[in-house]
VMD Tcl script that builds the backbone (N, CA, C; Angstrom):
set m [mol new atoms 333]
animate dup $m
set s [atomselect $m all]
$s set {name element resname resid chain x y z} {
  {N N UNK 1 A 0.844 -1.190 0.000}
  {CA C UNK 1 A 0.000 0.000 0.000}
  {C C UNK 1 A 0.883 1.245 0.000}
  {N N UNK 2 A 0.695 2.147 -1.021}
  {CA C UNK 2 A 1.205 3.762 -0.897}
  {C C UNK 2 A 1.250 4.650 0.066}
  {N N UNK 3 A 2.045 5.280 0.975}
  {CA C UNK 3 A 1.421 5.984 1.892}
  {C C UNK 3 A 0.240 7.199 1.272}
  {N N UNK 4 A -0.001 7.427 2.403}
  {CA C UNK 4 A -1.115 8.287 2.509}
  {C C UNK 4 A -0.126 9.976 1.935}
  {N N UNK 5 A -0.436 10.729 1.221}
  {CA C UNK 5 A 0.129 12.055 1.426}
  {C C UNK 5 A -1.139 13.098 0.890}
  {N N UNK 6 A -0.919 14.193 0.733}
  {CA C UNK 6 A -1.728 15.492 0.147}
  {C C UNK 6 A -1.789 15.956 -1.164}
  {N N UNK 7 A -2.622 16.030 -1.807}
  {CA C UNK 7 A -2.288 16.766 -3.738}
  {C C UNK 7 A -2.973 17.640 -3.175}
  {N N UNK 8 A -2.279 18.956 -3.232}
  {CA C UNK 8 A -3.087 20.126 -4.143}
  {C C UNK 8 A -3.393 20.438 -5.218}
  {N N UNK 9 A -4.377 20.776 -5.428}
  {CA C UNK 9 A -4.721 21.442 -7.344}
  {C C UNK 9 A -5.231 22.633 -6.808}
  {N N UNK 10 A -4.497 22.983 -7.724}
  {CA C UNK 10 A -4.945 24.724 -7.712}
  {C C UNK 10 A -5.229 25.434 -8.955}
  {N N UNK 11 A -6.649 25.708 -8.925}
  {CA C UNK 11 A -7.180 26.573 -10.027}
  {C C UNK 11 A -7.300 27.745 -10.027}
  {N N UNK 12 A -6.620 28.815 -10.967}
  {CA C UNK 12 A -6.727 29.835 -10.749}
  {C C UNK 12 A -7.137 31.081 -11.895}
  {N N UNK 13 A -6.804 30.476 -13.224}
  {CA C UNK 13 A -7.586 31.523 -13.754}
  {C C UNK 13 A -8.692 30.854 -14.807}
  {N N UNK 14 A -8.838 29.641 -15.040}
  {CA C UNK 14 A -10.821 29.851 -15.932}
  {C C UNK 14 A -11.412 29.274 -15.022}
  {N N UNK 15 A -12.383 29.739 -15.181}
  {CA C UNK 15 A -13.524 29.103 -13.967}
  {C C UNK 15 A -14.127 28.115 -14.196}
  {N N UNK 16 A -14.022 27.756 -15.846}
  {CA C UNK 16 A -14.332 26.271 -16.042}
  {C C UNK 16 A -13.120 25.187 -15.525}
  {N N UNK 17 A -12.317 25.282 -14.872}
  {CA C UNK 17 A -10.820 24.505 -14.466}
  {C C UNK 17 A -11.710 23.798 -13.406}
  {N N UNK 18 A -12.237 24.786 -12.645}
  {CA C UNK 18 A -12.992 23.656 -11.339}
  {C C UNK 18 A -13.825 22.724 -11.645}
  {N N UNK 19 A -14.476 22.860 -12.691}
  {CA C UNK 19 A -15.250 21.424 -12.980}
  {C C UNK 19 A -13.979 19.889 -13.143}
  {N N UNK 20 A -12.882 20.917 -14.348}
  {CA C UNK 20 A -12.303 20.078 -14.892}
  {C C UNK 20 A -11.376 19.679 -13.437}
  {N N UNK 21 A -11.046 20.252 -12.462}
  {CA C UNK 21 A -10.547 19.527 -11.486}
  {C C UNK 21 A -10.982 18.864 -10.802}
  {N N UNK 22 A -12.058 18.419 -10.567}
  {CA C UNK 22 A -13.249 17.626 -9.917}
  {C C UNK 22 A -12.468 16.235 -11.156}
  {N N UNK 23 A -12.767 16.263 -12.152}
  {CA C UNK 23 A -12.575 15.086 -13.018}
  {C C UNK 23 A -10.913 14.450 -12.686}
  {N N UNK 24 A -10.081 15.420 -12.347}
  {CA C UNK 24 A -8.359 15.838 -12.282}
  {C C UNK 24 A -8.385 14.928 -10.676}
  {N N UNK 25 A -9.324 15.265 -9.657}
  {CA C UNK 25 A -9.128 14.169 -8.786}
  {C C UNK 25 A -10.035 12.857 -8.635}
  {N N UNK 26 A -10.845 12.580 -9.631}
  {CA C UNK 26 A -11.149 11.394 -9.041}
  {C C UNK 26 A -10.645 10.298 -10.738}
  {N N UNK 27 A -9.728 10.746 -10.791}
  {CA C UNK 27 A -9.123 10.271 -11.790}
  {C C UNK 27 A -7.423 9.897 -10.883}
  {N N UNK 28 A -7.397 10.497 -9.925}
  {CA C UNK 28 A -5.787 10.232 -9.136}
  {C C UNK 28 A -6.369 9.649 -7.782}
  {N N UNK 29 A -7.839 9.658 -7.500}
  {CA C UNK 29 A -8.018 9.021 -6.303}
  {C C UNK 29 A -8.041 7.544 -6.801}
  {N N UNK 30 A -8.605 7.275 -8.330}
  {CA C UNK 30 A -8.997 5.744 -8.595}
  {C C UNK 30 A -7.768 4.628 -8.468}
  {N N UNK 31 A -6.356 5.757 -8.888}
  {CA C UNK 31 A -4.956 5.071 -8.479}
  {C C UNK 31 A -4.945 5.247 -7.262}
  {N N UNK 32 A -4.968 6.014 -6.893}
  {CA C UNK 32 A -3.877 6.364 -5.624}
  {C C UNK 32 A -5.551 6.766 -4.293}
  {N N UNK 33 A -5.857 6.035 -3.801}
  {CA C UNK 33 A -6.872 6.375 -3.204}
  {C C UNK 33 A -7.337 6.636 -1.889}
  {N N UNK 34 A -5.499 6.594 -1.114}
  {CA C UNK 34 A -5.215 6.184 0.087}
  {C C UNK 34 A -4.737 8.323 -0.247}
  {N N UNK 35 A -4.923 9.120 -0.891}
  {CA C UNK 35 A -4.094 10.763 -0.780}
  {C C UNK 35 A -5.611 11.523 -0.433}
  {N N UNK 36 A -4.973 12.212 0.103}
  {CA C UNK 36 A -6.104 13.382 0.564}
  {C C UNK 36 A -5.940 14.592 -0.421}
  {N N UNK 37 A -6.911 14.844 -0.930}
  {CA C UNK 37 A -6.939 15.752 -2.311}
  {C C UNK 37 A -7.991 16.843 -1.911}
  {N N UNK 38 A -6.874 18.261 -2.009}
  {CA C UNK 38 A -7.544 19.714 -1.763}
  {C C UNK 38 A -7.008 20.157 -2.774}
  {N N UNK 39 A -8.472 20.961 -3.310}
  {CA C UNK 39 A -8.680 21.934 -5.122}
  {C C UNK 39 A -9.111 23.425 -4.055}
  {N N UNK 40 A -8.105 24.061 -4.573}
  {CA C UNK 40 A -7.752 25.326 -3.939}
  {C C UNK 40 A -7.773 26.308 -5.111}
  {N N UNK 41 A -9.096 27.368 -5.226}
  {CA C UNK 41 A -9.536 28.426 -5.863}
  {C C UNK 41 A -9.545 29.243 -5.579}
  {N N UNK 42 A -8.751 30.296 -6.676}
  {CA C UNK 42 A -8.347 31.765 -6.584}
  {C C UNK 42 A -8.200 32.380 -7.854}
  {N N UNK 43 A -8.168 33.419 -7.726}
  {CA C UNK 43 A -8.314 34.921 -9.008}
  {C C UNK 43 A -9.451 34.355 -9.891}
  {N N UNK 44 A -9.201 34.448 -11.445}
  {CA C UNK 44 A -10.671 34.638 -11.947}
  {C C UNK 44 A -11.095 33.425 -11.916}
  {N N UNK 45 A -10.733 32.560 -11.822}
  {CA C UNK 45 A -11.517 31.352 -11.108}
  {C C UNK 45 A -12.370 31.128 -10.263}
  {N N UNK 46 A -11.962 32.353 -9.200}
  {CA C UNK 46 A -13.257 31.826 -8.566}
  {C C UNK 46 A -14.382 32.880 -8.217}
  {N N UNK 47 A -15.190 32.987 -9.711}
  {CA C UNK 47 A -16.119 32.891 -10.417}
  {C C UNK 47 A -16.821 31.278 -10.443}
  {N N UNK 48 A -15.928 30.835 -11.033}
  {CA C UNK 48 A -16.435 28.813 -11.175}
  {C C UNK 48 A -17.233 28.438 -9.908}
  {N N UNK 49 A -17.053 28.680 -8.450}
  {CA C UNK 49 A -17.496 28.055 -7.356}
  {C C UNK 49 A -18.952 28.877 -6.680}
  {N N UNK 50 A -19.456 29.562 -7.316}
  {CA C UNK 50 A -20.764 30.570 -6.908}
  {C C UNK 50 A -22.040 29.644 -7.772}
  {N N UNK 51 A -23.087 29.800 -6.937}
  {CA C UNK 51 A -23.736 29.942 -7.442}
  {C C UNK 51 A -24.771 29.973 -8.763}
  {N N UNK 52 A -24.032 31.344 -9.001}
  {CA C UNK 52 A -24.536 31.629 -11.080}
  {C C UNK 52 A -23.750 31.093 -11.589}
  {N N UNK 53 A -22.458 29.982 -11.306}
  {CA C UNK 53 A -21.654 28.813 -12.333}
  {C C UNK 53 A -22.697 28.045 -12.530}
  {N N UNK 54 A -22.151 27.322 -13.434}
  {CA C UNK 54 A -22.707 26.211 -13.727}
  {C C UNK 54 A -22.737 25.378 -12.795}
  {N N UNK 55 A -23.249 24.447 -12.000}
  {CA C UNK 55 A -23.409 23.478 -11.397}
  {C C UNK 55 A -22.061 22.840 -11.499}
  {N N UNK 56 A -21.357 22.588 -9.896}
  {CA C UNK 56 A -19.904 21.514 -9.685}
  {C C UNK 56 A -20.687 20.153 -9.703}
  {N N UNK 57 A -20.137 19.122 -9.731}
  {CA C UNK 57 A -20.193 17.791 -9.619}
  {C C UNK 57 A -19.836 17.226 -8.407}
  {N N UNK 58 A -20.244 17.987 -7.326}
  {CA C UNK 58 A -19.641 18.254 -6.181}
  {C C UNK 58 A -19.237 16.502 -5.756}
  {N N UNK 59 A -21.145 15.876 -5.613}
  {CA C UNK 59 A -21.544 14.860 -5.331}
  {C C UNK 59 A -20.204 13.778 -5.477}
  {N N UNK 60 A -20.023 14.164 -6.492}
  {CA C UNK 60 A -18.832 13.589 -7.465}
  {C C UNK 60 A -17.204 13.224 -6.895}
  {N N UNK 61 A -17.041 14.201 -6.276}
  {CA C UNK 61 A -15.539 14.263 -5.283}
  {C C UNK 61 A -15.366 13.150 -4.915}
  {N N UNK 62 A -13.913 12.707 -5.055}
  {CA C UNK 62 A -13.513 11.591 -3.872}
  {C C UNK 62 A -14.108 11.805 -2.237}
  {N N UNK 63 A -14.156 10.688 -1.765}
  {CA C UNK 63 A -14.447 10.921 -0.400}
  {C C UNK 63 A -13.170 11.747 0.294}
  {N N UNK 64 A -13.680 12.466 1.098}
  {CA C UNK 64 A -12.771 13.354 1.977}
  {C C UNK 64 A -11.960 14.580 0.924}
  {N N UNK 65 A -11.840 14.279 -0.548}
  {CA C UNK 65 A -11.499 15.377 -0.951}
  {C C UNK 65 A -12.489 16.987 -0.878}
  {N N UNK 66 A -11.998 17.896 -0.809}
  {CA C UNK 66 A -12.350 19.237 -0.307}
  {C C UNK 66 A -12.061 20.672 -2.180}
  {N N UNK 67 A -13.189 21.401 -1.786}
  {CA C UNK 67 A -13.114 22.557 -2.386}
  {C C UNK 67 A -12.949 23.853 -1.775}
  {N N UNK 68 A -12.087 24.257 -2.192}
  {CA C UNK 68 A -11.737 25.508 -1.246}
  {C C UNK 68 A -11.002 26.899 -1.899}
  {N N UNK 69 A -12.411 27.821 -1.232}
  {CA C UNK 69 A -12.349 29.283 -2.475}
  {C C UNK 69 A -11.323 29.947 -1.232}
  {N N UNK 70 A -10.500 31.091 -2.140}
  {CA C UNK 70 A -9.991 32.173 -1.287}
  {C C UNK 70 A -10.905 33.169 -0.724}
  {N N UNK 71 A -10.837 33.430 0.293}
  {CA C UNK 71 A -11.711 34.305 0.980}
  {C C UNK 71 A -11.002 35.492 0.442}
  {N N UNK 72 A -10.065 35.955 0.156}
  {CA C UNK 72 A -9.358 37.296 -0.563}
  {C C UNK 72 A -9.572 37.493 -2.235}
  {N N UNK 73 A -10.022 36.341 -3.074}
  {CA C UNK 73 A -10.441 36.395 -3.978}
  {C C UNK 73 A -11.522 36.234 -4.233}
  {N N UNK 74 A -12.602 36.440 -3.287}
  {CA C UNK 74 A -13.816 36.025 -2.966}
  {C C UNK 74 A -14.314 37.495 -2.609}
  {N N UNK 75 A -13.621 38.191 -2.078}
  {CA C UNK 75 A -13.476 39.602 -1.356}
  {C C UNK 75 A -13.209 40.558 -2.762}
  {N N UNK 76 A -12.486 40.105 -3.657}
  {CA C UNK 76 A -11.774 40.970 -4.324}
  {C C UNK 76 A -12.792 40.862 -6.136}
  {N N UNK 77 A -13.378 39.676 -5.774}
  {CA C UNK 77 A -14.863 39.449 -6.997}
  {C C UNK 77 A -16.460 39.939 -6.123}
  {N N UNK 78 A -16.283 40.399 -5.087}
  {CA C UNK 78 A -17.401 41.163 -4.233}
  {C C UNK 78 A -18.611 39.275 -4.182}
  {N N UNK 79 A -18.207 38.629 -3.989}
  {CA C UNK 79 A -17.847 37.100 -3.835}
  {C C UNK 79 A -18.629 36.903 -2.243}
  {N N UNK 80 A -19.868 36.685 -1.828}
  {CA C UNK 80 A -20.141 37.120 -0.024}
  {C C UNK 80 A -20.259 34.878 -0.243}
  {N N UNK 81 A -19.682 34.614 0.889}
  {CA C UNK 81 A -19.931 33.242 1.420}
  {C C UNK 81 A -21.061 32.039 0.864}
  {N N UNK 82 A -22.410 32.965 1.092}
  {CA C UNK 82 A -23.917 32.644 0.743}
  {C C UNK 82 A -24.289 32.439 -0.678}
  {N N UNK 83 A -22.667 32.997 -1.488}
  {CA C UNK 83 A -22.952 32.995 -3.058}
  {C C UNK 83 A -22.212 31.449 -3.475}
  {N N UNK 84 A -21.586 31.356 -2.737}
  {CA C UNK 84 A -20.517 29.737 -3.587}
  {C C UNK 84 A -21.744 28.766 -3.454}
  {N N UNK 85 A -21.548 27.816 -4.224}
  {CA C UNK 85 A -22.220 26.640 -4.216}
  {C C UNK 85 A -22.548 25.687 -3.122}
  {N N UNK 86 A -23.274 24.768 -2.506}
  {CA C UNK 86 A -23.338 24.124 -1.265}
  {C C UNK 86 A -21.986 23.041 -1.390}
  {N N UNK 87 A -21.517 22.946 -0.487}
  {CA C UNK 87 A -20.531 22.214 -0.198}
  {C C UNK 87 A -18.849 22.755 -0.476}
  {N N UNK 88 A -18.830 23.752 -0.635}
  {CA C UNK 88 A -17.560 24.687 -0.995}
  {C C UNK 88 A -17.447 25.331 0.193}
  {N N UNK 89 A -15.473 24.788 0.484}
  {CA C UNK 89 A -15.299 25.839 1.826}
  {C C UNK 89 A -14.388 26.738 1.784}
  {N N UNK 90 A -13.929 27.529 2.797}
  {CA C UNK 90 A -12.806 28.384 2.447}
  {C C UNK 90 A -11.965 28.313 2.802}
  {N N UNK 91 A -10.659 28.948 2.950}
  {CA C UNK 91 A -9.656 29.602 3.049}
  {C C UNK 91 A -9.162 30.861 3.320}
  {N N UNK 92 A -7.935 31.228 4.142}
  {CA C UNK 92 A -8.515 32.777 4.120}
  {C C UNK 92 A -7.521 33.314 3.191}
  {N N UNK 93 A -6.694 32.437 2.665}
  {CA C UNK 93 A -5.764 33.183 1.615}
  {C C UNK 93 A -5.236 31.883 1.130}
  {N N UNK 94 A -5.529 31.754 -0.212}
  {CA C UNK 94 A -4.974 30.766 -0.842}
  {C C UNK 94 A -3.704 31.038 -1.179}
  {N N UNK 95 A -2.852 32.023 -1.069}
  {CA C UNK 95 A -1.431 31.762 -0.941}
  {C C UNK 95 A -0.682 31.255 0.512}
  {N N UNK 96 A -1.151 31.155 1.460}
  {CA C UNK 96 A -0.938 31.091 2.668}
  {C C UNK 96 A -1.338 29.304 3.169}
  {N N UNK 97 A -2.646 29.063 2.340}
  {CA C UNK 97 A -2.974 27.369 1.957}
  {C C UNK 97 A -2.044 26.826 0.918}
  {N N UNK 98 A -1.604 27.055 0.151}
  {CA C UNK 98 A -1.056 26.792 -0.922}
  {C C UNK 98 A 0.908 26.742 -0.075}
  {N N UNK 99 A 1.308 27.596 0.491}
  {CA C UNK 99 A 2.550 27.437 0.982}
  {C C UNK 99 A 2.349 26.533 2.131}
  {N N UNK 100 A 1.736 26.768 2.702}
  {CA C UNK 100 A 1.791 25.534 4.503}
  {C C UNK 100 A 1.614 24.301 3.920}
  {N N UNK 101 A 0.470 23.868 2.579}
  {CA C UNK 101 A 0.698 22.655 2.487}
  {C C UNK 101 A 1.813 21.861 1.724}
  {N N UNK 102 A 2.239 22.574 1.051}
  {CA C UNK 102 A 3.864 22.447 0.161}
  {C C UNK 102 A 5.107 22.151 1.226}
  {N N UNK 103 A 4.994 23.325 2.166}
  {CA C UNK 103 A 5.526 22.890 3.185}
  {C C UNK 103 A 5.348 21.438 3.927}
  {N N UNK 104 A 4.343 21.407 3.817}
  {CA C UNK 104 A 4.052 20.195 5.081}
  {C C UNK 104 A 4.173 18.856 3.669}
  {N N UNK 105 A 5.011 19.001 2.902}
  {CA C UNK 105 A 5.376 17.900 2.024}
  {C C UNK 105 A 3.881 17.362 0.830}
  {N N UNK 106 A 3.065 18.665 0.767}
  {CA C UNK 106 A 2.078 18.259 -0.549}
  {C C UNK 106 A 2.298 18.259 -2.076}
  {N N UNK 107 A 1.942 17.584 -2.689}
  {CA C UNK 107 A 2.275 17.335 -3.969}
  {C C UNK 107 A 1.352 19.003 -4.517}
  {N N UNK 108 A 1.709 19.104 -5.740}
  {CA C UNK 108 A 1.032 21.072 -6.226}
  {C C UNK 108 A 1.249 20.552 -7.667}
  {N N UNK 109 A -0.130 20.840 -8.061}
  {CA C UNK 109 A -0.676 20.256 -9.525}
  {C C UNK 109 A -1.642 21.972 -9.664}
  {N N UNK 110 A -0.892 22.284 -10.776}
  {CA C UNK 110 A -1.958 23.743 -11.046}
  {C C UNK 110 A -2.460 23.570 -12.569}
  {N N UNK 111 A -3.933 23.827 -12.557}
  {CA C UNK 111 A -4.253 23.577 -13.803}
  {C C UNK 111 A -4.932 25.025 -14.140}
}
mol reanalyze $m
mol bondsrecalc $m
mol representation Tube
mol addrep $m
């Protein structure tokens, strides 16, 4: 068995990327199914995680994998909490998520 470790994906500028990263992890969970997989959204991307997007495939996620908008790019698209889609969480700065988990030995896949 593989150990267990972290992928990040990080989407950051089309807002159609978040669908396509939804597909990006349960395409690396079907190998590798023992990693904990966080899709980390920022700049014009995240547009993709509201609401008036198109519908995520949320349902769809590996188990335990996570969606997660920047609260500073969320702030900076006038973006309020109540607008992302159900099941989308945050962050309060996806550069600040994006370095601690690199740090803490995560794999960083940016699409």
């Amino acid at each position: 068995m593989t150990e267990s470790r972290t992928v990040v994906i990080h989407v950051t500028a089309d807002p159609a990327d978040v669908a396509r990263s939804i597909t990006s992890a349960r395409i690396l969970h079907k190998d590798r199914p023992e990693h904990r997989i966080r899709i980390i959204v920022n700049g014009p991307a995240i547009t993709g995680v509201t609401r008036d997007a198109d519908a995520l495939a949320i349902d769809r996620l590996p188990e335990g994998a996570t969606i997660e908008a920047c609260e500073g790019g969320m702030r900076a698209h006038e973006i309020a909490e109540d607008d992302l889609q159900p099941g989308i969480r945050t962050v309060a700065a996806a550069i600040v998520a994006l370095t601690d988990a690199q740090f803490e030995g995560a794999a960083y896949i940016r699409l």
